[in-house]
C-alpha positions in Angstrom: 45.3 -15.7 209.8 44.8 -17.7 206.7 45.2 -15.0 204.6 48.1 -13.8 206.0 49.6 -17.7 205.5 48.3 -17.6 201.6 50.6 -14.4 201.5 53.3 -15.5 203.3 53.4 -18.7 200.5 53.0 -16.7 198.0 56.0 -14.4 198.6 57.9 -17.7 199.9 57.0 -19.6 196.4 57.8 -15.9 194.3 61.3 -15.5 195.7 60.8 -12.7 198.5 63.3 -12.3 200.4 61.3 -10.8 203.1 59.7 -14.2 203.8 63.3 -15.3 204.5 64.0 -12.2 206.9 65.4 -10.0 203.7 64.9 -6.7 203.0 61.3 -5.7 202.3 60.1 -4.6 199.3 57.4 -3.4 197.1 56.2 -5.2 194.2 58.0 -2.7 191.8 61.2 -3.1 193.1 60.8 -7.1 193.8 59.9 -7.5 190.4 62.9 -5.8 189.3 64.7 -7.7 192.1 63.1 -11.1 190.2 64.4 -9.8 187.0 68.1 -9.4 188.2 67.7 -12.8 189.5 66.2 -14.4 186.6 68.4 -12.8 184.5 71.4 -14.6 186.4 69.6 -18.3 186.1 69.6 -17.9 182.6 73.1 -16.5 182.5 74.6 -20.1 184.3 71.4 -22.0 183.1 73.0 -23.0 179.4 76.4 -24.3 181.4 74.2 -26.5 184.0 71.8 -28.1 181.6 75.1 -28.8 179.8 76.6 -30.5 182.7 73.4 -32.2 183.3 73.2 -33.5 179.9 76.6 -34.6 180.7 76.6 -36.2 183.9 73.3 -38.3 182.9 75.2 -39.9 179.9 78.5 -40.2 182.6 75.6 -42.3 184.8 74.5 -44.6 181.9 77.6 -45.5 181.0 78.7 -46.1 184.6 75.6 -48.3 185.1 75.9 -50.1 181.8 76.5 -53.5 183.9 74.0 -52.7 186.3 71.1 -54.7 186.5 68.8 -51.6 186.5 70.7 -50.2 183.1 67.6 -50.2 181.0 65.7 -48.0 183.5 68.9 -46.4 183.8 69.4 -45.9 180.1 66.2 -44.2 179.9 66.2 -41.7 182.5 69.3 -40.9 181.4 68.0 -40.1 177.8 64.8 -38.0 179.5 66.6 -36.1 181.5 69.6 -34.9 179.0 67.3 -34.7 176.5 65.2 -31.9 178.5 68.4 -30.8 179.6 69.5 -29.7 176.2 66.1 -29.0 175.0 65.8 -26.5 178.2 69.5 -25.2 177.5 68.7 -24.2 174.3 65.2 -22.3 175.3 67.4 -20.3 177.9 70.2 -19.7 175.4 67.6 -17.8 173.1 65.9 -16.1 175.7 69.5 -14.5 176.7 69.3 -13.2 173.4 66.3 -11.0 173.5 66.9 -8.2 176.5 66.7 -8.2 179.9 63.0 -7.8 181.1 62.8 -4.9 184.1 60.1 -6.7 185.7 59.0 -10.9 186.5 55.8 -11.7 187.2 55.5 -14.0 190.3 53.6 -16.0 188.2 57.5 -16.5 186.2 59.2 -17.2 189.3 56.3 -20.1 190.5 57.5 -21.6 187.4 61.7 -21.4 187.9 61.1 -22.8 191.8 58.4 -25.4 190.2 61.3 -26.2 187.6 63.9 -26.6 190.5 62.3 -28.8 191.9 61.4 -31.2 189.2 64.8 -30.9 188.1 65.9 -31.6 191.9 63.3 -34.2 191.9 64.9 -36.2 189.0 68.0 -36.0 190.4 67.0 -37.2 194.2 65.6 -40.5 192.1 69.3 -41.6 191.2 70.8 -42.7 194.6 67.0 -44.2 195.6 67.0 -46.0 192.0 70.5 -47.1 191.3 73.1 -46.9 194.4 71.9 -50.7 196.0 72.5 -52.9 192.9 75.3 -50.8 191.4 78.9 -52.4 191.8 81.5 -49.7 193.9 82.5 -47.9 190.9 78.9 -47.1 190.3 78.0 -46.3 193.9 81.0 -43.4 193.5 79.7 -42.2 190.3 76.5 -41.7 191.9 77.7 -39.9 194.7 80.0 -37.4 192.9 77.4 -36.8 190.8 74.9 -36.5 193.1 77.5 -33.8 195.3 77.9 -32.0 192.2 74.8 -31.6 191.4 73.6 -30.2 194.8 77.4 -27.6 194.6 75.9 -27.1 190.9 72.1 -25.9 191.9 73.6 -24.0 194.9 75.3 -21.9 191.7 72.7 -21.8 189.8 69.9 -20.6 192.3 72.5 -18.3 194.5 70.3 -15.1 194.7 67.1 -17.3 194.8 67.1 -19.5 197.8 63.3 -21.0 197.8 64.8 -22.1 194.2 67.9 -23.6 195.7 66.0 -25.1 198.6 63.5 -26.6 196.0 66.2 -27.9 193.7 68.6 -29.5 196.1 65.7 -30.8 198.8 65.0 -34.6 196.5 68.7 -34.4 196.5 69.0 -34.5 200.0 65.9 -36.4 200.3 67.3 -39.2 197.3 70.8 -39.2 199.5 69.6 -39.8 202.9 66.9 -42.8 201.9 69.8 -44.1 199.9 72.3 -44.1 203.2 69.5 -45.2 205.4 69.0 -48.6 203.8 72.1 -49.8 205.0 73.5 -49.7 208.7 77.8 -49.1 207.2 78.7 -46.8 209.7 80.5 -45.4 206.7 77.1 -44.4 205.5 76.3 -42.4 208.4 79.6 -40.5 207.9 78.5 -39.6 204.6 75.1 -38.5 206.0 76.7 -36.3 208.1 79.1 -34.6 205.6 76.3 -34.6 203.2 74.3 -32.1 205.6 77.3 -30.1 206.6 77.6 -29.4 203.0 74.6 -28.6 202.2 74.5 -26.8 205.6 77.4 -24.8 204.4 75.7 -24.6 201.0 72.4 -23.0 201.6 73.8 -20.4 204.0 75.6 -19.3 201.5 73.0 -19.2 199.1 71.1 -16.9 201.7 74.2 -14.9 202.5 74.5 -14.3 199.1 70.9 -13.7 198.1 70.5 -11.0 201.0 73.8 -9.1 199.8 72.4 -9.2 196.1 69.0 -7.8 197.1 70.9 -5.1 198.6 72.8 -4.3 196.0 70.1 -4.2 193.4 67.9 -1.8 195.6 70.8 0.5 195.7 70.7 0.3 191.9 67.4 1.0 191.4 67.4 4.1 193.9 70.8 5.0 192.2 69.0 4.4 188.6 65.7 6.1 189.6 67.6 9.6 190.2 68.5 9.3 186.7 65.7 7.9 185.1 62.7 9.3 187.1 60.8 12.5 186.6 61.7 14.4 189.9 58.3 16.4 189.4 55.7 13.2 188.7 58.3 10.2 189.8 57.4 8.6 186.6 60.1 7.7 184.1 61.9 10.3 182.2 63.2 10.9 179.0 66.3 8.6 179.3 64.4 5.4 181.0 62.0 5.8 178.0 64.4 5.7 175.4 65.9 3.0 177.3 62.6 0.9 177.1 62.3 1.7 173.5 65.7 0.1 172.6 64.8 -2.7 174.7 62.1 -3.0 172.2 63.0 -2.8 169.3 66.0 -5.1 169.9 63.0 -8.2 171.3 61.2 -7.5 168.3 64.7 -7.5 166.0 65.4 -11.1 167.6 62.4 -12.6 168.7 59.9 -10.5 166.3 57.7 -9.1 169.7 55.8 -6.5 168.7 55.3 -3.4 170.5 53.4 -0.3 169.9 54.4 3.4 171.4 51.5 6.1 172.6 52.1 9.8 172.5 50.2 11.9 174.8 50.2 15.4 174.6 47.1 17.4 177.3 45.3 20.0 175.3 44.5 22.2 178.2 48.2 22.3 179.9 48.8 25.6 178.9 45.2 27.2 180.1 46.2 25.8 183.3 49.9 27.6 183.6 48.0 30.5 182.4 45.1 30.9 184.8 46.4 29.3 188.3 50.2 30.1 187.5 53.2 27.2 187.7 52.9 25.9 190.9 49.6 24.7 189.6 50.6 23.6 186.8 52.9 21.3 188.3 49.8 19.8 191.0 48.3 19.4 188.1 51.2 17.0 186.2 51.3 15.2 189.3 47.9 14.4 189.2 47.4 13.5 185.5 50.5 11.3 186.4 48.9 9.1 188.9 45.5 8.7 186.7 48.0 7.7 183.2 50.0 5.4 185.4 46.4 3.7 186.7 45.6 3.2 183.3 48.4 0.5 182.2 49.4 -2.9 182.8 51.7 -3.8 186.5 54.9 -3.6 184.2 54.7 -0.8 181.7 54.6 2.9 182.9 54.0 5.5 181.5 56.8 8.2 181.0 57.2 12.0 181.4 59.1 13.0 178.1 58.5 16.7 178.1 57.0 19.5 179.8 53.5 18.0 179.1 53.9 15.0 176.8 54.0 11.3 178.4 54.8 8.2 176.4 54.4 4.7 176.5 55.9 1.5 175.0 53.2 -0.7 175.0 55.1 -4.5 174.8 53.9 -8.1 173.4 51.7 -6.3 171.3 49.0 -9.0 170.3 46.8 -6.7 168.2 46.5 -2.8 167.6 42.9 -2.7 169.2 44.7 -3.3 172.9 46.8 -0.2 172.1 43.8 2.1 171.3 42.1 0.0 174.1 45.0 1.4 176.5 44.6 5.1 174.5 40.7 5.1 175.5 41.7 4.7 179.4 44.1 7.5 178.9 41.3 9.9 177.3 38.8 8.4 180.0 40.8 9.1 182.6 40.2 13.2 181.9 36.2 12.6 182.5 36.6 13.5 186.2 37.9 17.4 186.7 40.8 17.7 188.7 40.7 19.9 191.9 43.6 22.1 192.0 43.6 24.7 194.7 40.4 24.3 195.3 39.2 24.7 191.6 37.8 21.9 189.6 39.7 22.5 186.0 38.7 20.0 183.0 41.5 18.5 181.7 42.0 16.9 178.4 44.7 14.9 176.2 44.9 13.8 172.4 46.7 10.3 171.9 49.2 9.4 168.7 49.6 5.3 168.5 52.4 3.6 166.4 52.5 0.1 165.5 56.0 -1.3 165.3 57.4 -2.1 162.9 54.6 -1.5 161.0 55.3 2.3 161.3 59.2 1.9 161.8 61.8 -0.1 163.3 63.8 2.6 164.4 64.2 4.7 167.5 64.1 8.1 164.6 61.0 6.8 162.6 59.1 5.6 165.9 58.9 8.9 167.3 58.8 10.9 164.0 55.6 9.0 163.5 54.3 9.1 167.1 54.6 12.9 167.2 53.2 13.3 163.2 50.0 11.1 164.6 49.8 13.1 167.5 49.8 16.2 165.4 46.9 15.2 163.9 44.9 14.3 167.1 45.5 17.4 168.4 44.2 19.2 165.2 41.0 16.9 165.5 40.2 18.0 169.1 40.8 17.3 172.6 40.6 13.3 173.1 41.1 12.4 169.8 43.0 9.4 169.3 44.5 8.5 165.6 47.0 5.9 164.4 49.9 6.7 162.4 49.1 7.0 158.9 51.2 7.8 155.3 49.6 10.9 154.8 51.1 11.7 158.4 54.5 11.3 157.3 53.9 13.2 154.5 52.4 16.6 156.9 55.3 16.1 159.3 57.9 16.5 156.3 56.3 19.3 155.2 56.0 20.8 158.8 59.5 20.1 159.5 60.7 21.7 155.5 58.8 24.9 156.7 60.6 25.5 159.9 64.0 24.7 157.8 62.9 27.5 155.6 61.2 29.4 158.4 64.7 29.9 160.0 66.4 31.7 157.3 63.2 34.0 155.7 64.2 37.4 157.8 68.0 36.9 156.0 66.2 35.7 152.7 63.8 39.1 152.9 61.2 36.6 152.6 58.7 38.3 155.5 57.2 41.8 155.1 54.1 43.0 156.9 51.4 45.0 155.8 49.4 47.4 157.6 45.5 47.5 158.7 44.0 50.7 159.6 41.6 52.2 162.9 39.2 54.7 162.7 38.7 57.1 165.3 34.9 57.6 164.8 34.8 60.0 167.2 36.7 62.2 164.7 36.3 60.6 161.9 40.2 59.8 160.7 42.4 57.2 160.9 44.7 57.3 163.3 46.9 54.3 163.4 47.9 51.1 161.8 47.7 47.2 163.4 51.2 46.0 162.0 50.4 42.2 160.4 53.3 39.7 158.9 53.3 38.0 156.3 56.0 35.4 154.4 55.7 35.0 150.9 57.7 31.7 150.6 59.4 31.5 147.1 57.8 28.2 146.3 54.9 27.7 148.4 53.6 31.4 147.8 51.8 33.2 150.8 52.2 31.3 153.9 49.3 31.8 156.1 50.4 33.0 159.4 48.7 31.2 161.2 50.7 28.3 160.3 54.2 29.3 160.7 53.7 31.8 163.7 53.3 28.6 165.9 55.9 27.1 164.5 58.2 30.1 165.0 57.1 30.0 168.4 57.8 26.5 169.3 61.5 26.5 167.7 62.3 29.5 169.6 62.3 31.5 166.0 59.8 34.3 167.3 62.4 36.1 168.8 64.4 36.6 165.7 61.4 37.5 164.0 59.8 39.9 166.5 63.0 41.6 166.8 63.0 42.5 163.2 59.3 43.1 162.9 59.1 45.8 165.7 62.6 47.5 163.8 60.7 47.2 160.3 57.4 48.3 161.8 59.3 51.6 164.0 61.3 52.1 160.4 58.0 52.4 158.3 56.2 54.7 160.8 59.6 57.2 160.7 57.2 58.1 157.5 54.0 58.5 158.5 52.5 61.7 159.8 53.2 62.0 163.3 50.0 61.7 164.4 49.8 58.2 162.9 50.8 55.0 165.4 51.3 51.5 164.7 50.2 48.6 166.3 52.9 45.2 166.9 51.4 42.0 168.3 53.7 40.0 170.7 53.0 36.4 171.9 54.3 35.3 175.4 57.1 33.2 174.2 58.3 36.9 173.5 58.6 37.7 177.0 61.0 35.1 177.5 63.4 37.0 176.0 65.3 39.3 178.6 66.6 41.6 175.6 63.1 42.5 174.2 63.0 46.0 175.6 66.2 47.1 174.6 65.6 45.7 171.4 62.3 48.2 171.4 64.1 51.0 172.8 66.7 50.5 170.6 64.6 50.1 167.1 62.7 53.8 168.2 65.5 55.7 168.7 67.2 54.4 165.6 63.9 55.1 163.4 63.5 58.5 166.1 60.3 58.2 166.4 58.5 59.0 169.6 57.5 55.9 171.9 53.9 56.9 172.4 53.6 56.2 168.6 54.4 52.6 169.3 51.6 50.2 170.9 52.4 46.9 171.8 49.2 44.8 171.1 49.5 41.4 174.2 46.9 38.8 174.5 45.1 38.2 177.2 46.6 34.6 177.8 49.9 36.7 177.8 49.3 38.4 181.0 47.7 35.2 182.8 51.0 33.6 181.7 52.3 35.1 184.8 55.3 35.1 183.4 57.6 36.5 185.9 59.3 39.3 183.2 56.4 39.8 181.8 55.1 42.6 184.1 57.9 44.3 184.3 58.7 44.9 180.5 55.2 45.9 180.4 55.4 48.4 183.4 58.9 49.6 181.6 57.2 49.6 178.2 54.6 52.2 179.5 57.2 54.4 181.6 59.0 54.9 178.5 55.9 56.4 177.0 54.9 53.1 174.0 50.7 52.3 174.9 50.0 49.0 175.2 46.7 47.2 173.8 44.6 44.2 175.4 44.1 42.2 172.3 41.1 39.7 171.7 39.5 41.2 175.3 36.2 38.4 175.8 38.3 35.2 174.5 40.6 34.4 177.3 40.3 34.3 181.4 38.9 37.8 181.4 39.8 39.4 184.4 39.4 43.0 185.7 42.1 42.8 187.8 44.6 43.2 184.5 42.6 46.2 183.8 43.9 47.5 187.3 47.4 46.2 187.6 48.7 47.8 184.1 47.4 51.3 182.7 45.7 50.1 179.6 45.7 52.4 176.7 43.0 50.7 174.3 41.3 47.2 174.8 40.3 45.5 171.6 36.8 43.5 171.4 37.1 40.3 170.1 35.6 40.3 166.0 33.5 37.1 167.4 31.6 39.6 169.2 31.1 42.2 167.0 30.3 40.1 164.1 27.0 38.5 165.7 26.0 42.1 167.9 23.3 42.5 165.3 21.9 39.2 165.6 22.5 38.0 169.4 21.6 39.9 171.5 23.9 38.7 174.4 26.8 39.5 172.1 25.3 43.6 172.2 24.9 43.4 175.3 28.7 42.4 176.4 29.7 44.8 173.5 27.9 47.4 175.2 29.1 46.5 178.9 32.5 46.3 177.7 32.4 50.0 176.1 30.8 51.3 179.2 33.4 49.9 181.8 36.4 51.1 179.2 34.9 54.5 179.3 34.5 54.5 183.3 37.9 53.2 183.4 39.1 56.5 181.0 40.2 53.3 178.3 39.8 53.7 174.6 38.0 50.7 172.9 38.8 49.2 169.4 36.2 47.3 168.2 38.0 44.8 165.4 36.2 43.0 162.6 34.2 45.6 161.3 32.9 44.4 157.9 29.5 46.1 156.9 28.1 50.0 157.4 25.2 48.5 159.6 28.0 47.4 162.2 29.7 50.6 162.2 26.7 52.4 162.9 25.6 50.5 165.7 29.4 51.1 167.2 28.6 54.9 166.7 25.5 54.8 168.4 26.7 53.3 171.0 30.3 55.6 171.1 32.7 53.1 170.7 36.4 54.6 170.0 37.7 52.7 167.0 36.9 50.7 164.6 39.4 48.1 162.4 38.1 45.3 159.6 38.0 44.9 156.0 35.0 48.0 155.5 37.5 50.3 157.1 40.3 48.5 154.7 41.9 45.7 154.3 45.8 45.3 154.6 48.1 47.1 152.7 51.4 47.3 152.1 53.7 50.0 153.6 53.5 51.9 150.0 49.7 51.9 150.1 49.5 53.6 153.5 49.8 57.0 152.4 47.4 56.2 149.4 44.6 54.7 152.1 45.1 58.1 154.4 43.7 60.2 151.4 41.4 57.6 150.3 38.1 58.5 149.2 36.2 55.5 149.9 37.2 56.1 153.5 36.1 60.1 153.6 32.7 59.0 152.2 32.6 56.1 155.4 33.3 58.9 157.0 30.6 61.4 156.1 28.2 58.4 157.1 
């Protein structure tokens, strides 16, 4: 019982409406609900402390004569002087925007306000009424009438504020009509309570419709601005809070910091359980970010798997990496999706503003250039924005610029690695490999502008004209000769892809089987929903298709059953440490004896020294492909490797 009373005070003293019979809330939306209201008190606040300031030097004057004109004279000069003193403290704080959340703790203070303000008020008609001449005694009581009309304003959507400003009112007015037995007194009681009667249903009227009204907002808002997926705040509510940011700290010099998340294992979790999965599995890194922040900051869903936050009232940068190690912390426990536990993890990107920028642009330039580097660090890394950062995401972002007009520069070419069938002893194919030979930057390794190409969309230019480059080169090979094109998932988006193959073989007319498609295993875990059915297409028009890096990934046998594999190709982590560990022979071994059951040819990649390929003959594996079979070469050198001598005399070992 008492604890339901300390509650019941609590939301009476914080401005709940539900203690008055309002709509019920939670503390989300009544905090929002506070911030509308507060938001209006400061709005009418600059005019009232104005009039108060006015009306107390109106009550000096009028009570110059009085005998109680010193004391007079005094309160009037406390009370205007906090009046303007207060006026101006609310005029600045219009200035800086409009919080979307109050404390209780800042509404305790506005009804404790009210009241003192009330309470200095409710003195005057105690104080001064009895020795003041007539003239006085009306001053007093239009002020005093005003004042109680002027707090009902001010507090109209607050009513425990109202109550508490114009209670010493009341209070001050009926001791004042009490002393003295004039019937005319007692009328002036009574009208006193009819207005205030009138007054404070109005205020409650009022305060109920406006509580209303704002909930409808919010639900209306949150459509727009909430994440339908994890209910957090979406792109648009965060950009929203970060312009509320930066215009406190333009005005009032608050600083704030931002937090880029990005989870590390997002895409292994798409890829093994599918999207439905990865979706329980947003949901649930949701709840856990949200748990990690203060009541009135959230977290926000940005992108398909990045959340931000602006971190407000900054104090120091070790409470934003304090808030960044609750986010990493909170990836300790697995989650349990569909019944599997699955590890998650997420790397963190800080910015201090405006150490790191003072704009919207430069703020999340920053964010994502820190990030960058966390996520090159490892999974839970945490850095702060740093000059060198800015410096890698210029460069970054001047390599996709050039990135997206290499094919019509003639910038890319590929070269071509060879396999060697060592059951016969030839070569018999060629892994197709791009390269981009940038015109300042030289040689662009790629593995840094293949992800790039991926995550701009670029990769379907790109593979388009690799697999027509790679089809026109093998037009003049020897026809028993194949090649080998690598495609990434993001391919597979791409509805056109196999008409785009079809297409680039029948204009180089060369047969299909001399094409191979070389997929990932990460591709075909992708479950990609097109995916299967290029693939399945792929193999009825008569291209082979490769399983690339088999031992990295989610291996599964099932793959190995749902699509007739032509080749699988070992992993070179595997082959390079066979001789050495012996569990990495032994899954080399397993993996050539299941192939063969399964009628599969095997490619074993990374083959570098003679003691390697030996082993791989012993043990009958297919093909071979690494730098002692031969390295690269351009589409010139081809027919100059196919007669090489080197290669006869690997192949007389």
């Amino acid at each position: 019982m008492r604890t339901q009373l300390t509650n019941y005070v609590v939301r009476l003293f914080a401005g709940d409406l539900s203690a008055f019979g309002g709509p019920a809330t939670d503390e989300a939306v009544a905090g929002h609900i506070r911030a509308e209201q507060m938001s209006l008190v400061l709005g009418y606040s600059v005019g009232i402390m104005l009039a108060n300031a006015c009306n107390a030097a109106v009550l000096a004057v009028a009570l110059w004569r009085s005998p109680d004109w010193k004391f007079a004279l005094a309160w009037a000069v406390i009370v205007a002087g906090a009046a303007i003193v207060f006026g101006l403290q609310s005029h600045a704080s219009r200035r800086i925007t409009k919080p979307q959340f109050v404390s209780r703790r800042a509404m305790h203070r506005l009804v404790r306000n009210a009241f003192v303000l009330g309470a200095a008020w409710g003195i005057v008609p105690v104080a001064f009424f009895a020795n003041a001449a007539t003239g006085g005694q009306l001053v007093i009581t239009c002020l005093c009438s005003g004042m109680l009309a002027g707090g009902a304003l001010a507090f109209a959507t607050i009513p425990i504020a109202a109550i508490a400003f114009t209670t010493p009112i009341f209070v001050g007015i009926a001791i004042c009509l009490g002393q003295d037995g004039d019937p005319a007194y007692v009328l002036m009681a009574v009208l006193v309570l009819v207005y205030g009667t009138v007054l404070l249903r109005a205020v409650f009227v009022n305060s109920f419709a406006f509580a209303r009204r704002v909930i409808r907002q919010i639900e209306a808002e949150r459509i727009v601005r909430q994440d339908p997926l994890t209910h957090l705040p979406n792109r648009v509510a965060f950009n929203e809070t970060l312009d509320g940011a930066l215009k406190r700290l333009a005005l009032s010099g608050e600083e704030f910091a931002v937090l880029l998340l990005d989870l590390d294992r997002f895409k292994e979790v798409n890829d093994r359980f599918g999207h439905p999965a990865g979706d329980e599995f947003l949901v649930q890194v949701a709840s856990r970010l949200q748990r990690c922040t203060r009541a009135a900051e959230h977290v926000a869903r940005i992108g398909g798997d990045e959340f931000a936050l602006v971190m407000a009232n900054l104090v120091r940068p070790e409470d934003a990496l304090e808030i960044a190690e609750r986010f990493v912390a909170a990836f300790s426990e697995p989650f349990l999706i569909e019944g599997c536990e699955i590890v998650g993890a997420t790397s963190v990107g800080i910015v201090l503003a405006p150490r790191d920028g003072n704009t919207p642009l430069d703020i999340m330039k920053n964010a994502d250039a820190a990030l960058y580097r966390a996520k090159k660090a490892g999974p839970g890394t945490i850095c702060f924005f740093e000059e060198a950062d800015d410096k890698a995401s210029r460069d970054r972002k001047a390599l996709q610029c050039d990135l997206a007009g290499a094919v019509a520069r003639d910038e890319l070419f590929l070269v071509f690695q060879p396999f060697l069938d060592l059951g016969n002893n030839r070569i018999t194919g060629f892994e197709a490999l791009l390269r981009w030979q940038h015109p300042s930057r030289g040689l662009v390794p790629p593995s840094e502008f293949i992800p790039i190409a991926e995550e701009t969309g670029l990769i379907h230019e790109i593979g388009e004209w690799v697999i027509r480059r790679a089809c026109a080169t093998l037009a003049d090979w020897p026809d028993d000769i194949r090649v080998a094109v690598n495609f990434s998932a993001a391919q597979f988006h791409n509805a056109s892809i196999l008409q785009t193959i079809v297409q680039a073989l029948a204009d180089a007319r060369v047969a299909p089987h001399r094409l191979e498609i070389e997929i990932t295993e990460s591709m075909l875990l992708s479950k990609y929903d097109s995916a299967a059915s290029i693939l399945n297409a792929l193999l009825e028009l008569g291209a082979t298709v490769a399983l690339d890096d088999f031992g990295t990934g989610f291996s599964s046998l099932t793959y190995l059953r749902k699509l007739p594999f032509s080749r699988i190709k070992i992993d070179q982590s595997f082959i390079r440490d066979m001789l050495v560990q012996p569990d990495c022979a032994a899954i080399v071994k397993s993996v050539i004896s299941l192939a063969r059951d399964l009628n599969i040819d095997v490619v074993a990649e990374g083959v570098e020294t003679a003691d390697q390929l030996e082993y791989l003959r012993q043990i009958a594996c297919d093909e071979v492909q690494g730098y002692l079979i031969g390295r690269p070469v351009s589409a010139d050198g081809v027919q100059a490797l196919l007669h090489s001598k080197k290669l006869r005399a690997i192949f007389a070992a």
